[in-house]
PAVO-797390 format. One line per field, with one value per residue: residue in three letters; residue number from 0; x, y, z of N, C-alpha, C in turn. Coordinates in steps of 0.05 Angstrom, whole numbers, plus 5000, padded with zeros to 4 digits. Example, Ala and Ser with C-alpha at 12.3 -4.5 7.8 and 13.67 -1.06 7.14 Angstrom:
// PAVO-797390
residu <- Ala,Ser
num <- 0,1
n_xx <- 5264,5257
n_yy <- 4886,4955
n_zz <- 5156,5142
ca_xx <- 5246,5273
ca_yy <- 4910,4979
ca_zz <- 5156,5143
c_xx <- 5264,5258
c_yy <- 4934,5001
c_zz <- 5156,5157
***
This chain:
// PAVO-797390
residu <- Unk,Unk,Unk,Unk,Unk,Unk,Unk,Unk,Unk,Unk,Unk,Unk,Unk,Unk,Unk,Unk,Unk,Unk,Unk,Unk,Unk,Unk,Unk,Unk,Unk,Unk,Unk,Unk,Unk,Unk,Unk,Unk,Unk,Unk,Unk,Unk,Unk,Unk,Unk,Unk,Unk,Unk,Unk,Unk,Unk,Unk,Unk,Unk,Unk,Unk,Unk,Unk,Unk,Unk,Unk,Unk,Unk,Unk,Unk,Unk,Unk,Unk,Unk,Unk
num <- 0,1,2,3,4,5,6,7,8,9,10,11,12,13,14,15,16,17,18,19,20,21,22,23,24,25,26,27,28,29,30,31,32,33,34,35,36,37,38,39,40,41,42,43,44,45,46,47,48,49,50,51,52,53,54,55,56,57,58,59,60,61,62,63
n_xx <- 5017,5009,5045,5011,5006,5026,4978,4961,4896,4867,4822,4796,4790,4764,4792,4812,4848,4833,4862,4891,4923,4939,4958,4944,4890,4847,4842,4828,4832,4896,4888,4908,4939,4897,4910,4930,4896,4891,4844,4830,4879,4942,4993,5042,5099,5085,5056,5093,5130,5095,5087,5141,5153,5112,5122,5085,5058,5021,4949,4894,4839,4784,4734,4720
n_yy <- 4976,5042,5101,5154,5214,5280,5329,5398,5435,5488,5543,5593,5663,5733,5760,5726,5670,5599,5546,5480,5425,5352,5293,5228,5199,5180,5201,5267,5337,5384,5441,5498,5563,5617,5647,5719,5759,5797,5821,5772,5753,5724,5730,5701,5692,5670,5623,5587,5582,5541,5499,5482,5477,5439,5401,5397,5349,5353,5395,5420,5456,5488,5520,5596
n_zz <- 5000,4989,5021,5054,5033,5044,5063,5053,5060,5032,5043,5016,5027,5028,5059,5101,5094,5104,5132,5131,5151,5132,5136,5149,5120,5150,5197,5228,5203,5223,5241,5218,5233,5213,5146,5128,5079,5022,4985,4975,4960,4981,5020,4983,5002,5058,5054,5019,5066,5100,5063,5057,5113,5123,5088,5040,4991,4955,4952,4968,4943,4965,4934,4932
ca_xx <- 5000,5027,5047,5001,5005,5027,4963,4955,4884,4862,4796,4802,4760,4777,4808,4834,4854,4839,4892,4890,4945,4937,4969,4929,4857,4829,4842,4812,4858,4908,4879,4922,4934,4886,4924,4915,4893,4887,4816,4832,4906,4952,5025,5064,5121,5067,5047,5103,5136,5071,5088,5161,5144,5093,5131,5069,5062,4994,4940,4867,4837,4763,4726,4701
ca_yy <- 5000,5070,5118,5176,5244,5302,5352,5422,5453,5520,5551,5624,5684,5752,5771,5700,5639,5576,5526,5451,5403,5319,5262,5206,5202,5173,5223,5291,5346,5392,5469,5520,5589,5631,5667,5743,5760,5823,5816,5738,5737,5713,5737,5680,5671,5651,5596,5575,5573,5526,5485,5479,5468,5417,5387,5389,5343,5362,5410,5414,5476,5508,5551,5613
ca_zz <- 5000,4979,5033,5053,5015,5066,5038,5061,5043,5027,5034,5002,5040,5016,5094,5111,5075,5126,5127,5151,5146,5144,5125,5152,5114,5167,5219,5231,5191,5245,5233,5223,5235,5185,5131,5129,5052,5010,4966,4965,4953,5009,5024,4978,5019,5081,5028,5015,5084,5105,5041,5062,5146,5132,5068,5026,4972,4945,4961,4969,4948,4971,4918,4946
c_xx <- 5018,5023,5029,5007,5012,5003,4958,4931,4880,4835,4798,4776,4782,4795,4829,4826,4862,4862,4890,4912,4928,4958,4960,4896,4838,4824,4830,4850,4867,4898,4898,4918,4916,4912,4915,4909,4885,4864,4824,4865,4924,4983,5035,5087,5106,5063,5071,5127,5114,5081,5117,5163,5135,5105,5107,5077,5036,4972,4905,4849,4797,4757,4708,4667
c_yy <- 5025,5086,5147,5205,5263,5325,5374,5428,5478,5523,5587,5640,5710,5771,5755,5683,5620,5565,5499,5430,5376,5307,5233,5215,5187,5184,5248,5315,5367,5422,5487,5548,5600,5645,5695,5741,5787,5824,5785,5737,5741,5728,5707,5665,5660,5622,5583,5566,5548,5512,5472,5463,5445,5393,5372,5382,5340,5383,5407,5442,5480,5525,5567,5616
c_zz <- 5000,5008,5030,5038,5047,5045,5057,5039,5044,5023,5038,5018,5019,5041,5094,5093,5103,5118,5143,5133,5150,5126,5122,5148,5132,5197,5213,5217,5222,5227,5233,5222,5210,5169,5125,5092,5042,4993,4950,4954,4973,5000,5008,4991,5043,5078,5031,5045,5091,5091,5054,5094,5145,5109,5050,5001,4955,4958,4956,4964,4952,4944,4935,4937
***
């Protein structure tokens, strides 16, 4: 059986961008800090620190 996915999702507001980390799909995901946002677009390097921290290897995204 293939090893879990590390996935960070994203659910886009035009303030904050949620954030929830998992790995295990059968667990509850770990919530993270909100992201502040400018009319829906996030600071990049925030993103990509998160991406880097959590060593995401896919992503889940929310449409607003």
């Amino acid at each position: 059986m293939d090893k879990p996915l590390n996935l960070i999702g994203f659910d886009f507001g035009t303030k904050r961008i949620g954030a929830a980390f998992s790995s295990n799909p059968l667990a509850a995901p770990l919530w993270l800090e909100p992201i502040p946002a400018k009319d829906g677009i996030p600071n990049w390097q925030t993103i990509e620190l998160l991406v880097n921290e959590w060593q995401a290897q896919a992503f889940v995204v929310g449409i607003p």
